[in-house]
C-alpha positions as CSV (number, residue, x, y, z in Angstrom):
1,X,72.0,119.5,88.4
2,X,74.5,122.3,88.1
3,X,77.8,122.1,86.3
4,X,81.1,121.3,88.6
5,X,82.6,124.7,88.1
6,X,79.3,126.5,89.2
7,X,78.9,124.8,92.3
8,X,80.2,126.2,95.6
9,X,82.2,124.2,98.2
10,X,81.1,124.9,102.0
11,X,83.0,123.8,104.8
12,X,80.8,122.4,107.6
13,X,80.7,124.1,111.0
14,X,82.0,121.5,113.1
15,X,84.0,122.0,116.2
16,X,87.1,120.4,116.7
17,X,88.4,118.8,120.1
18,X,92.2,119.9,121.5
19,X,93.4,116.7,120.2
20,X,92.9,117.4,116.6
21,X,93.5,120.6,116.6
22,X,97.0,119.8,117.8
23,X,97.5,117.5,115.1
24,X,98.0,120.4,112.8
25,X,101.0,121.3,113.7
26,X,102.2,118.1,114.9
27,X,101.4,116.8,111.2
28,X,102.5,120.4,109.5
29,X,98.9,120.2,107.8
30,X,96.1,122.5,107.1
31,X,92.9,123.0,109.9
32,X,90.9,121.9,107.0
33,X,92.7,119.0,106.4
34,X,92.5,118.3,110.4
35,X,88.7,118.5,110.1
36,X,87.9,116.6,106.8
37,X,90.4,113.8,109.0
38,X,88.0,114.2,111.9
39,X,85.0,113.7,109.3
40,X,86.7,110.1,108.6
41,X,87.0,109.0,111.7
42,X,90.5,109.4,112.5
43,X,90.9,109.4,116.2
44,X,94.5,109.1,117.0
45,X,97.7,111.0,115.9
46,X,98.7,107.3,114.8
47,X,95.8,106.5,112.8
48,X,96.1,110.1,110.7
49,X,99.7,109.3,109.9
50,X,99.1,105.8,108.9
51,X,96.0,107.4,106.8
52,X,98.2,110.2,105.7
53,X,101.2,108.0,104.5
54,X,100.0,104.6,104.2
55,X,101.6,102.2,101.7
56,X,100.1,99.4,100.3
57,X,101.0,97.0,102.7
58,X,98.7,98.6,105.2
59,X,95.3,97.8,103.3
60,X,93.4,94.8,103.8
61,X,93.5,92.0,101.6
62,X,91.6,92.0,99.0
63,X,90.9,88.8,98.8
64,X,88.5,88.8,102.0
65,X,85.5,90.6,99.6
66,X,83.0,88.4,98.5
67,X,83.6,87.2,95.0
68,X,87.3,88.3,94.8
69,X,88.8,85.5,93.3
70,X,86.4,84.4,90.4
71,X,87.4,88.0,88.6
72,X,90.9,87.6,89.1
73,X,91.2,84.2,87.5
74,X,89.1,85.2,84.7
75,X,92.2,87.8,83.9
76,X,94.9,86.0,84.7
């Protein structure tokens, strides 16, 4: 396996739909950034703001993984 500084980043060919493409200005963000959000699976304006600028209040609770609490007692 190669070092990090000798291997070369390639953007995918993809092609994007109106939608997204709009985004980019609508957002004031880069095409690439547009594309690597299409990647995700952002499909609406909404959803790339909220994924954009979340906050923590906007992610799920932890506690609904399997296991969650048995670690956390063990620190606390």
């Amino acid at each position: 396996m190669q070092p990090v500084k000798q291997r070369l980043w390639r953007e995918k060919n993809i092609t994007l739909n109106c939608d997204i493409i709009n985004w980019c200005s609508q957002l004031n963000i880069s095409e690439l950034l547009c594309r690597l959000l299409d990647q995700r699976g952002v499909d609406s304006l909404d959803d790339a703001q909220l994924f954009l600028s979340g906050s923590l209040s906007n992610l799920p609770d932890p506690f609904l993984l399997s296991g969650m609490e048995e670690p956390v007692w063990c620190t606390g």
